[in-house]
TORGUVO-769488 format. One record per residue (C-alpha): x, y, z; residue number from 1; residue in three letters. Coordinates in Angstrom, 3 decimals. Layout:
! residues N
X,Y,Z,NUM,ALA
...
//
This chain:
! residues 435
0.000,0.000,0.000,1,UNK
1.193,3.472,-0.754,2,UNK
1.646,5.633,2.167,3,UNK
1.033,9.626,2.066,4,UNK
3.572,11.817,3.090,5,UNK
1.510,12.310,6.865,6,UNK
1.798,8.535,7.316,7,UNK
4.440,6.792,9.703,8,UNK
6.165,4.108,8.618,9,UNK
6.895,2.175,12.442,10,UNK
10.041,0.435,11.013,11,UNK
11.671,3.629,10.366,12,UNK
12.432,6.030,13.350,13,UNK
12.998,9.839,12.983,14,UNK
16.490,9.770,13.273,15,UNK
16.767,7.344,10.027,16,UNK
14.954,10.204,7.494,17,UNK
17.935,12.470,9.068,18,UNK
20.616,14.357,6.858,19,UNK
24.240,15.540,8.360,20,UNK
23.525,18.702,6.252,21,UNK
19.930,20.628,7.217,22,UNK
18.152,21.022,4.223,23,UNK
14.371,22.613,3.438,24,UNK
12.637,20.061,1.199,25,UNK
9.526,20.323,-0.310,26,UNK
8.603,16.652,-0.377,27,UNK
5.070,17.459,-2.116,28,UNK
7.305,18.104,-5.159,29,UNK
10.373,15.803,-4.606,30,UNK
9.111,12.904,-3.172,31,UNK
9.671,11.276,0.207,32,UNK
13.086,11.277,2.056,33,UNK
14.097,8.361,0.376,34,UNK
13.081,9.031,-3.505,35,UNK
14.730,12.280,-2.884,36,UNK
18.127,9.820,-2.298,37,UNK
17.102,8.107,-5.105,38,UNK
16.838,10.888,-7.520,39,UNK
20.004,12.187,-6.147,40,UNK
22.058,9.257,-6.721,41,UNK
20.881,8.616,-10.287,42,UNK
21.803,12.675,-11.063,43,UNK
25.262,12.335,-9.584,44,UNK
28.541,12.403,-12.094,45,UNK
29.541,9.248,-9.912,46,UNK
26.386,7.558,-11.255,47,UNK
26.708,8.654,-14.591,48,UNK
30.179,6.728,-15.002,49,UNK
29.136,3.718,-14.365,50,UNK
28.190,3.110,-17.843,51,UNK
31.595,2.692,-18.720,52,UNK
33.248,0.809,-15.848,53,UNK
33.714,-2.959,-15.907,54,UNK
31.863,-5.137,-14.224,55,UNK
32.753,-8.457,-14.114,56,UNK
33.652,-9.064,-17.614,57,UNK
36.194,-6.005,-19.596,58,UNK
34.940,-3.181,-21.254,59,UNK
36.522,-4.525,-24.746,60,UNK
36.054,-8.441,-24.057,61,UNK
32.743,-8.473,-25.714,62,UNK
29.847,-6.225,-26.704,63,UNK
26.274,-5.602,-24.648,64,UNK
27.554,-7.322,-21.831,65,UNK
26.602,-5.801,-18.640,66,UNK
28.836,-2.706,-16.884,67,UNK
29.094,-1.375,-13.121,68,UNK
25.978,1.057,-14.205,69,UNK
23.569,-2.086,-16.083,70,UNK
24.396,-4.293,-13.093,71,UNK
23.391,-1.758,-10.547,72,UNK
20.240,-1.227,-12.278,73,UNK
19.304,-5.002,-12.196,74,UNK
20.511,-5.098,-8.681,75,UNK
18.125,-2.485,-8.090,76,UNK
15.147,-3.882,-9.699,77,UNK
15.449,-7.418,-7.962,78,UNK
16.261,-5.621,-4.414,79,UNK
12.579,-3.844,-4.730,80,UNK
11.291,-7.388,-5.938,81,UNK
12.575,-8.726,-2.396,82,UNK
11.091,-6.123,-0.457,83,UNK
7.651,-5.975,-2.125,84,UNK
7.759,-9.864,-1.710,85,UNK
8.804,-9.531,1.818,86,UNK
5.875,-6.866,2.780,87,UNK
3.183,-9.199,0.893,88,UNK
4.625,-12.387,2.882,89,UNK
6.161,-12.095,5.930,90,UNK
4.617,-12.458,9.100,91,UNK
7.488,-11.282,11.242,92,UNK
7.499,-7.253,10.915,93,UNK
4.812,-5.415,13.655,94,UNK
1.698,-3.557,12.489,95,UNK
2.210,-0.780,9.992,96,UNK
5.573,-1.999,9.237,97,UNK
6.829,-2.227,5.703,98,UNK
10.349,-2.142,3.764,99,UNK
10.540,1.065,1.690,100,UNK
11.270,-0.512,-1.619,101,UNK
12.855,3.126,-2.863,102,UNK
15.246,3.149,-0.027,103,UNK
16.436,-0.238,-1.234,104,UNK
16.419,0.570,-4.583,105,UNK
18.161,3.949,-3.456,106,UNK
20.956,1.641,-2.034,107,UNK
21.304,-0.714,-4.609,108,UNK
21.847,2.013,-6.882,109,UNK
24.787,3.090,-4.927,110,UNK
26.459,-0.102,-4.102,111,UNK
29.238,-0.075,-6.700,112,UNK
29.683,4.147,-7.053,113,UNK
32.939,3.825,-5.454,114,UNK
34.677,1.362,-8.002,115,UNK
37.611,2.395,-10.003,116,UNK
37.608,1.433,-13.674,117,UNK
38.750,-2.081,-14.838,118,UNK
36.835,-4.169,-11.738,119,UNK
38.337,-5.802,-9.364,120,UNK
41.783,-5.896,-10.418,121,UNK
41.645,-2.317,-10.640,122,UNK
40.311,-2.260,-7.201,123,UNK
43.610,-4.369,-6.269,124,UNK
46.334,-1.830,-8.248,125,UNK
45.009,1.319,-6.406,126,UNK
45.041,-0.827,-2.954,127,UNK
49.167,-1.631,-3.997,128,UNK
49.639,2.248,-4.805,129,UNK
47.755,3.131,-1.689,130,UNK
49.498,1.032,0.475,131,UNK
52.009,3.340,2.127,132,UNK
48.806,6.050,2.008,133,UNK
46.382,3.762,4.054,134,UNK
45.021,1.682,1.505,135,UNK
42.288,1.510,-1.148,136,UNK
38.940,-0.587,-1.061,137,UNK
35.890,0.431,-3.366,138,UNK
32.996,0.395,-0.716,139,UNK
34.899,2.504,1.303,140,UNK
35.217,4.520,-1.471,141,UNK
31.457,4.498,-2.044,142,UNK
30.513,6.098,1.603,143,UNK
33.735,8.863,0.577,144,UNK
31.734,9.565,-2.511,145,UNK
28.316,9.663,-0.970,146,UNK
29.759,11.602,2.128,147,UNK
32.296,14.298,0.364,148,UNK
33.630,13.933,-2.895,149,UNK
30.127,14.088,-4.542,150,UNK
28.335,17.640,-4.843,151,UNK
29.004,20.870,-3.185,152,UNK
31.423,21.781,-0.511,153,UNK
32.635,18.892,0.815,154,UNK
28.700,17.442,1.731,155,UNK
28.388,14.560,-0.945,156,UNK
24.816,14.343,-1.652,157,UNK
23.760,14.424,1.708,158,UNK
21.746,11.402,1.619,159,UNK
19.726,10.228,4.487,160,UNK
20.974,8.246,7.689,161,UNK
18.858,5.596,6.347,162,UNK
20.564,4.988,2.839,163,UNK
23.889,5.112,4.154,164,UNK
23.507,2.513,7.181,165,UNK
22.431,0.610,4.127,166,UNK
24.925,0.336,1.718,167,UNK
27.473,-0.346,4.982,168,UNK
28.332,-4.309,3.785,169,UNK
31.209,-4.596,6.101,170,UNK
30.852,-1.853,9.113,171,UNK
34.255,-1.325,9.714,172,UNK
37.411,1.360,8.894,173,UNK
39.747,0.036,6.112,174,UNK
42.797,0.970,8.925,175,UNK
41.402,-1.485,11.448,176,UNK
39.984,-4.125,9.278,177,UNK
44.010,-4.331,7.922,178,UNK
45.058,-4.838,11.130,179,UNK
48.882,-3.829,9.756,180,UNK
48.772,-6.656,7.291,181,UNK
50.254,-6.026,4.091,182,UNK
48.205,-8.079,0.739,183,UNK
48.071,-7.455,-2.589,184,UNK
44.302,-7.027,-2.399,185,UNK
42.365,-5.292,0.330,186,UNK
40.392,-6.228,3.077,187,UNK
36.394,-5.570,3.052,188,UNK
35.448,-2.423,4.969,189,UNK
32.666,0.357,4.681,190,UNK
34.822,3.700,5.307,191,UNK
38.614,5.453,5.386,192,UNK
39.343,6.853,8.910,193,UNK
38.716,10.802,7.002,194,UNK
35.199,9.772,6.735,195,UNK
35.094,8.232,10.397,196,UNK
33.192,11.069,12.347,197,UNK
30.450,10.987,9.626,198,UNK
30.184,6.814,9.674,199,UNK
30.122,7.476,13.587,200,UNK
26.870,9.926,13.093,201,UNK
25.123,7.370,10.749,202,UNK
25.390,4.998,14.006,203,UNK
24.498,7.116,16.544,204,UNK
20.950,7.118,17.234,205,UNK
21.615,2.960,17.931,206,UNK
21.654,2.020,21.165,207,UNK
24.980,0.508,22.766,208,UNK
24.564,-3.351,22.299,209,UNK
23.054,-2.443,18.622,210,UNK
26.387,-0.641,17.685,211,UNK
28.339,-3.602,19.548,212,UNK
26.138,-6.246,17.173,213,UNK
26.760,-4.229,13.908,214,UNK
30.387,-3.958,15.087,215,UNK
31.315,-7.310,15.857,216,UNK
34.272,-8.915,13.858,217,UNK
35.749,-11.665,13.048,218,UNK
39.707,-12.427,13.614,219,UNK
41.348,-15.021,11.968,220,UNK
44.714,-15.597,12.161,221,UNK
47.249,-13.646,9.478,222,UNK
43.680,-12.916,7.648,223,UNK
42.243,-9.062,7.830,224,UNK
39.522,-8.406,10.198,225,UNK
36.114,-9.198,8.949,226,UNK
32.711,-8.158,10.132,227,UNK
29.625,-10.507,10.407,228,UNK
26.527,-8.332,10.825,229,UNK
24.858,-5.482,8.534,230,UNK
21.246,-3.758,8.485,231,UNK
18.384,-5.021,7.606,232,UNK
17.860,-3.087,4.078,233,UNK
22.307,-4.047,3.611,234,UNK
21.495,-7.893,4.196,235,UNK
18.646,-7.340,1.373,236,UNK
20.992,-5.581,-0.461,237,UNK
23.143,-8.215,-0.258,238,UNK
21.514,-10.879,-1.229,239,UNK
19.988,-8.930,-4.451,240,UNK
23.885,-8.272,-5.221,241,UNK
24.629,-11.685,-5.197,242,UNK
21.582,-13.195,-7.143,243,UNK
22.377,-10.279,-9.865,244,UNK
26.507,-11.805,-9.540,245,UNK
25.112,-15.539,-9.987,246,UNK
22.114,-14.518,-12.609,247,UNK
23.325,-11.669,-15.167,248,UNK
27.287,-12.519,-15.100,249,UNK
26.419,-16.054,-16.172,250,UNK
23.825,-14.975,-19.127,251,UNK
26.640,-12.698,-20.364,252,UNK
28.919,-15.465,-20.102,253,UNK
27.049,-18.028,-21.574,254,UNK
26.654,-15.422,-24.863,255,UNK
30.265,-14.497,-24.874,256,UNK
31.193,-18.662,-24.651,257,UNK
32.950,-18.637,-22.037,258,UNK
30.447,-21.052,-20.748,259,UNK
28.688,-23.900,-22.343,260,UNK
24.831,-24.436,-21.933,261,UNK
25.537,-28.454,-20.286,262,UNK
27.545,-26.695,-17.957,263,UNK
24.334,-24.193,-16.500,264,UNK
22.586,-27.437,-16.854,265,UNK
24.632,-29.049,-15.108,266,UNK
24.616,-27.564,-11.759,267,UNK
20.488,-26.504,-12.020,268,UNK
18.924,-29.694,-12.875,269,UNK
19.549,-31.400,-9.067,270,UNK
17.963,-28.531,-7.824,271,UNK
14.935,-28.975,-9.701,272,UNK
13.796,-31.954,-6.436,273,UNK
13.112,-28.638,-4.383,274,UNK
9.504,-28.412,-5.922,275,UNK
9.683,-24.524,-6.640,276,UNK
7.755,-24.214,-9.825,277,UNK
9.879,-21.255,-10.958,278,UNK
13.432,-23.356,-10.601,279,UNK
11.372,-26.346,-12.329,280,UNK
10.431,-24.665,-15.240,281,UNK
13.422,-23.313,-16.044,282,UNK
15.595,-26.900,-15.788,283,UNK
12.534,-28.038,-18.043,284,UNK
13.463,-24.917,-20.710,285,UNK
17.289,-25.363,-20.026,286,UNK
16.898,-28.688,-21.010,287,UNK
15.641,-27.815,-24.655,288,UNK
17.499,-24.706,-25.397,289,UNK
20.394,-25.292,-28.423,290,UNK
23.520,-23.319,-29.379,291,UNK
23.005,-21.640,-32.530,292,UNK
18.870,-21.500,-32.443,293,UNK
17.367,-18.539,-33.393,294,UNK
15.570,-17.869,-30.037,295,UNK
18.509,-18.777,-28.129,296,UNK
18.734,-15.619,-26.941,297,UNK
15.181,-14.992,-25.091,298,UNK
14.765,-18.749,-24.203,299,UNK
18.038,-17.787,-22.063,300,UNK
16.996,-14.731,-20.895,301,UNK
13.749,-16.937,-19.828,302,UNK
15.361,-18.852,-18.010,303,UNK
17.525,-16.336,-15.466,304,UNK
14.061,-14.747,-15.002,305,UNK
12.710,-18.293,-13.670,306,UNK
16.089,-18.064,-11.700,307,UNK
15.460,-14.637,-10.000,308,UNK
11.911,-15.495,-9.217,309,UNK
12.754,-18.999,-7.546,310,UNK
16.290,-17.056,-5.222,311,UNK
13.073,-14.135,-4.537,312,UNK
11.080,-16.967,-3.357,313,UNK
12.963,-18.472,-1.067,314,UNK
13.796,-15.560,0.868,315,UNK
12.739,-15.109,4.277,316,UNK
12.688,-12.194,6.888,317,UNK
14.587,-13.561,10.046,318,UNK
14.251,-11.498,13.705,319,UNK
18.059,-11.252,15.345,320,UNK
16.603,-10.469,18.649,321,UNK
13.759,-9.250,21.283,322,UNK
16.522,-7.037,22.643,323,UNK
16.907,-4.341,20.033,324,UNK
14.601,-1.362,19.483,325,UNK
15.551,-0.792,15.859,326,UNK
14.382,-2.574,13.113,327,UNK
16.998,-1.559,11.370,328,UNK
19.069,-4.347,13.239,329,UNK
16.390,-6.437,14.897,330,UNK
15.961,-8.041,11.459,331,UNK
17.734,-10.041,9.337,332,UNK
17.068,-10.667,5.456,333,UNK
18.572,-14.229,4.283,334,UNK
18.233,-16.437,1.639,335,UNK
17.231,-20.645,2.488,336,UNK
19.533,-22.793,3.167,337,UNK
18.441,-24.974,-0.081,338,UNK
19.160,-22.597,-2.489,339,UNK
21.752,-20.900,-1.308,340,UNK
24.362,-23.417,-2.457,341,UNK
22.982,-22.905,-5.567,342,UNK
23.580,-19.545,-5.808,343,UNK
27.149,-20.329,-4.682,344,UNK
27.613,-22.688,-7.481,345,UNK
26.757,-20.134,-10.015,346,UNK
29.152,-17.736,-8.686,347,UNK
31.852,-20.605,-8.777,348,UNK
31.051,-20.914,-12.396,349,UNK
31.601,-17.432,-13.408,350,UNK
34.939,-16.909,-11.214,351,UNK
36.189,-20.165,-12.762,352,UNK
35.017,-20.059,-16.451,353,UNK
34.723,-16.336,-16.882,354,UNK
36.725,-14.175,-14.127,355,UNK
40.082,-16.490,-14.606,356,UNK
40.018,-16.922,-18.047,357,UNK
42.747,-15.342,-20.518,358,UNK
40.670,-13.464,-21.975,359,UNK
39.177,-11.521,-19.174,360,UNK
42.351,-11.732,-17.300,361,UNK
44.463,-10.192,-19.902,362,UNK
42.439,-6.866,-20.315,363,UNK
42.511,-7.184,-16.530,364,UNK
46.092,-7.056,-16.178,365,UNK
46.300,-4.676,-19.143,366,UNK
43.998,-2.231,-16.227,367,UNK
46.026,-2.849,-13.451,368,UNK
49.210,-2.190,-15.348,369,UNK
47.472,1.359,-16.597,370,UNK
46.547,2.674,-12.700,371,UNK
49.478,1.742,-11.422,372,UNK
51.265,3.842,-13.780,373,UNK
49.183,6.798,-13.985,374,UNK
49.445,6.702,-10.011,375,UNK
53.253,6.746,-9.871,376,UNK
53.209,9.719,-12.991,377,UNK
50.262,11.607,-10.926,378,UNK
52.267,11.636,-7.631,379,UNK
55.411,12.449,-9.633,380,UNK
53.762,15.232,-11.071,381,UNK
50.663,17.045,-9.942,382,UNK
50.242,19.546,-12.977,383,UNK
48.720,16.286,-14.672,384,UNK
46.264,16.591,-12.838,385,UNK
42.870,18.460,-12.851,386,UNK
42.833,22.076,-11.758,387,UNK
40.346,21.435,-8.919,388,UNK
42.431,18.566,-7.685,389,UNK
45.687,20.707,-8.371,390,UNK
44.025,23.117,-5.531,391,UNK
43.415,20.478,-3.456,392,UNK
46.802,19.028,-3.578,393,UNK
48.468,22.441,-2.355,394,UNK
46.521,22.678,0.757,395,UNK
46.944,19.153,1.416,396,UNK
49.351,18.680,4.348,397,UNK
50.678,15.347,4.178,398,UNK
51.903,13.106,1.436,399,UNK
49.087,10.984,2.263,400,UNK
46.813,13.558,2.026,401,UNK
47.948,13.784,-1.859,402,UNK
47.959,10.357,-2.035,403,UNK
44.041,10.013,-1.372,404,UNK
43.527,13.429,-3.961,405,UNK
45.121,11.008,-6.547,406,UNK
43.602,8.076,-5.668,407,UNK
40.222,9.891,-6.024,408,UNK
40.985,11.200,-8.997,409,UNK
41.541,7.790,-10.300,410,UNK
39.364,5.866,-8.931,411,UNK
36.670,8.818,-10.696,412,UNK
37.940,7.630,-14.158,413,UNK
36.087,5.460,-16.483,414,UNK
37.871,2.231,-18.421,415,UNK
38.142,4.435,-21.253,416,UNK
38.907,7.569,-20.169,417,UNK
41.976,5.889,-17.853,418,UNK
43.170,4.288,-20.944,419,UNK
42.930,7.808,-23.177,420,UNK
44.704,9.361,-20.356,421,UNK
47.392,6.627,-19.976,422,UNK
47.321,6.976,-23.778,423,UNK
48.409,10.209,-23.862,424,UNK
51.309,10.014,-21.304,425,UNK
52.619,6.860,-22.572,426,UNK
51.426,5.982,-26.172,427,UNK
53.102,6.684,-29.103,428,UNK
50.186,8.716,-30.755,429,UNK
50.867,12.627,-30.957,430,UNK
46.965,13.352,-30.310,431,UNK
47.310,15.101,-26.745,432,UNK
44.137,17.013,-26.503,433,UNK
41.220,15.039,-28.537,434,UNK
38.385,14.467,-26.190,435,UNK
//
């Protein structure tokens, strides 16, 4: 049901529709608190630039394969999916309690601002040329967008407490979750210690043994620190994230080749014993689909959308405990224990057949090589760099302080803009200034 704007929402408290930055909004015009995040996020330059930042499989690998900005669009759609399921099913919310499918979308739509081009192994080469700087990691980098670097004055968008408690995966500083470990790939974490004071407000209104749950870690030996809890809309995010990773990456794969049909097949049909019509229909459509036939195409896109619906399905709305007064972290989103290893056998699939193969792991490498030496010629020489982030870099104080202006600066950059800029540095062509 559609609530009006004088309605109350009981799994949202005051303090969640809350901005750092006061702000008069007409929300007869703009929406509620949480379309107005919305809205914001899919205006913002970091938004924009996900249409040309890999996602799982390289910019020039293929063609219509998805990117960073196509993926967080699907993400989004099957996140609001989830929670309009969840608010027609569940049982386990209290009276005039319902998930506010923009605020997930809102979220879902953020996720992956914070990724530098060329994926993950671009991720890795800025974490190696941030590593005597404090270290890189691209959800971190997603709160430093949403907190600073986007819009005016050092204020990001100024999203609501809400949205950012929910794209917090891993609720912990890059610094501590490294624990003074030194990898060639970073650990998971949610903030840098310059955005600490603001992840500290988005916390606040939680009472002491909520913080200490969303807190908790943990150690392993000689391994980086990892957390174990999130919010309820991040553990919906989540999951949406990961059906998206085990759904879409495997469609593109399938019509790039780098995986066969039997293979799917394969790994599906056991699951077919469950009973969900959804996961049955689509083993039955699997089973006729042929390389080469004209309909391959839709058949196959059938048959993720059977997928989707049967993950959405068997998703269920958990309660943590009696003890907390939020919903926010009294509740638990998670996906059954049937299908999950399904889902984890479709992401094994695409990490073994797509992720490591040469192809995608040569235009990797070809990334990783590119950042790490427009890093070294950046810090070498700041007139490369823009005139706002020239500015920036003379009232920095520290080395590390530069460090981060770069790092931003890169991380900013598109595949193909990184590779025009790299281009221009270190190609042979004599075209400095086409754009």
């Amino acid at each position: 049901m559609k609530r009006s704007f004088d309605q109350v929402n009981s799994l949202y408290q005051v303090s969640d529709y809350e901005r750092f930055h006061d702000e008069a909004l007409d929300m007869e015009v703009q929406g509620t608190a949480f379309e107005i995040d919305r809205a914001r996020i899919i205006h913002s330059a970091a938004f924009r630039r996900l249409q040309a930042k890999t996602q799982v499989i390289g910019m020039y690998v293929g063609d219509l394969h998805r990117t960073r900005l196509t993926h967080s669009l699907e993400v989004a759609q099957i996140a609001r999916q989830i929670a309009n399921f969840l608010n027609r099913t569940s049982r386990s919310f209290m009276p005039e309690a319902t998930l506010d499918a923009s605020l997930v979308e809102a979220a879902s739509l953020a996720h992956d601002l914070g990724h530098p081009p060329f994926g993950h192994r671009g991720e890795e080469a800025l974490h190696r040329c941030m590593s005597k700087y404090g270290g890189f990691e691209a959800n971190a980098h997603t709160f430093r967008l949403l907190t600073d670097l986007e819009g005016e004055h050092g204020e990001g968008l100024n999203l609501t407490r809400a949205l950012l408690l929910s794209i917090m995966k891993y609720p912990i500083s890059l610094d501590q979750a490294m624990q003074q470990l030194q990898k060639p790939y970073p650990p998971k974490a949610s903030y840098f210690l310059s955005e600490e004071p603001r992840f500290k407000w988005v916390i606040s209104p939680l009472l002491d043994h909520e913080q200490s749950y969303l807190l908790r870690t943990e150690p392993k030996p000689n391994e980086y620190l990892q957390t174990v809890n999130q919010s309820l809309e991040c553990s919906l995010l989540e999951i949406a994230d990961d059906i998206a990773y085990g759904t879409h990456d495997v469609e593109d794969a399938i019509n790039l080749g780098l995986i066969q049909l039997d293979q799917l097949s394969d790994i599906i049909a056991p699951y077919a014993k469950i009973g969900l019509p959804p996961l049955q229909s689509a083993c039955s459509l699997l089973e006729n689909l042929r390389l080469g036939s004209e309909q391959l195409k839709y058949r196959l896109k059938r048959v993720f959308t059977l997928l989707i619906s049967a993950f959405i399905a068997s998703i269920s709305l958990q309660k943590i405990s009696n003890e907390f007064s939020s919903a926010r972290v009294k509740y638990r989103v998670f996906l059954t224990s049937d299908m999950r290893p399904l889902l984890d056998q479709l992401h094994r699939l695409v990490a073994d057949e797509v992720i490591y193969s040469h192809r995608v792991q040569t235009v990797a490498y070809r990334g990783s090589y590119i950042i790490q030496q427009l890093f070294d010629a950046l810090m070498e020489e700041h007139a490369l760099l823009p005139r706002s982030d020239r500015i920036k870099v003379k009232k920095a104080e520290t080395e590390q302080e530069q460090a981060r202006i770069v790092c931003d600066y890169i991380a900013g950059m598109t595949d193909s803009y990184a590779m025009k800029v790299h281009a221009r540095l270190f190609g042979p062509s004599d075209r400095f200034f086409d754009d």
